[in-house]
C-alpha positions as CSV (number, residue, x, y, z in Angstrom):
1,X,24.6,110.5,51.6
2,X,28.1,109.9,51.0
3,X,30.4,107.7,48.9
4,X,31.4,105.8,51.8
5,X,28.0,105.2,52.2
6,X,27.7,103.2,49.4
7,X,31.2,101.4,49.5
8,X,32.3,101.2,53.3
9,X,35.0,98.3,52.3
10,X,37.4,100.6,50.4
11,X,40.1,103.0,51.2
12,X,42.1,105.6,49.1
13,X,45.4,104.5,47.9
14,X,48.4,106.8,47.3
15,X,50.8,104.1,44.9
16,X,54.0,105.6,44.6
17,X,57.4,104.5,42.8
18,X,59.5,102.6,45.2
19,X,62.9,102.7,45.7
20,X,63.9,98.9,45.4
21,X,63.7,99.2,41.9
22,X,61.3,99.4,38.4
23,X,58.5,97.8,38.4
24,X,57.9,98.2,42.2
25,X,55.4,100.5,43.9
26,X,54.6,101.1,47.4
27,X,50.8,102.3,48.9
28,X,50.1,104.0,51.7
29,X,46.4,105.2,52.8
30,X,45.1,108.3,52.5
31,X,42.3,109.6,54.9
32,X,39.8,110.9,52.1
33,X,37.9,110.7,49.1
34,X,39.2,109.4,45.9
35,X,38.0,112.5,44.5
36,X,39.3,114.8,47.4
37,X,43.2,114.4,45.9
38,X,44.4,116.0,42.4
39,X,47.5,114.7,40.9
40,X,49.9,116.7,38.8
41,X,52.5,115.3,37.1
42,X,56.1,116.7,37.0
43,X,57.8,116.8,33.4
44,X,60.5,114.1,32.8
45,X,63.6,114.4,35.8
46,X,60.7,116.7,38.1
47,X,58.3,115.9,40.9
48,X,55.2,114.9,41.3
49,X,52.6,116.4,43.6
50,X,49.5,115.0,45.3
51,X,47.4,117.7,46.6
52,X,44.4,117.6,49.3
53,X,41.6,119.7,47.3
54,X,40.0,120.2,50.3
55,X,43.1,121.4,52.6
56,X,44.9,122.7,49.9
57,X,48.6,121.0,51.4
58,X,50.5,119.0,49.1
59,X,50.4,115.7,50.6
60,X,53.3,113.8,48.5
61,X,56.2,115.5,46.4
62,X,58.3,112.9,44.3
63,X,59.6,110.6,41.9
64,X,56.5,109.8,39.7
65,X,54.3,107.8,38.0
66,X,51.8,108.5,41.1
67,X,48.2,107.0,41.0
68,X,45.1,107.9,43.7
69,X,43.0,104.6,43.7
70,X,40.3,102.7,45.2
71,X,41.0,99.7,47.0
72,X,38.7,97.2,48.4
73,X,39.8,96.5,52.6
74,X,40.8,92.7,53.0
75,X,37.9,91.1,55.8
């Protein structure tokens, strides 16, 4: 049994900075697992990476904060 098993209304959010200004972020899905992602954070003035764990590509490589986050779908 699977996560999605248990919670087949959610999706995995990438949230990233967005360029219109502070304060506003942008999300875009991602295909797997909350816990299938790892996120490293870049030191002041460097990227950020979002990795897949399980195909081991980084997946976004940016301007940070960066979060990985449930989200319930809209019905």
């Amino acid at each position: 049994m699977s996560q999605e098993d248990f919670f087949p209304e959610q999706s995995t959010i990438l949230r990233t900075p967005s360029w219109l200004g502070r304060g506003v972020t942008e999300e875009s899905e991602l295909p797997l697992s909350l816990g299938d992602y790892k996120v490293t954070p870049g030191a002041p003035g460097e990227w950020w990476t979002v990795t897949s764990l399980k195909a081991g590509e980084v997946v976004y490589g940016g301007v940070g904060p960066v979060e990985i986050l449930r989200k319930r779908a809209s019905t």
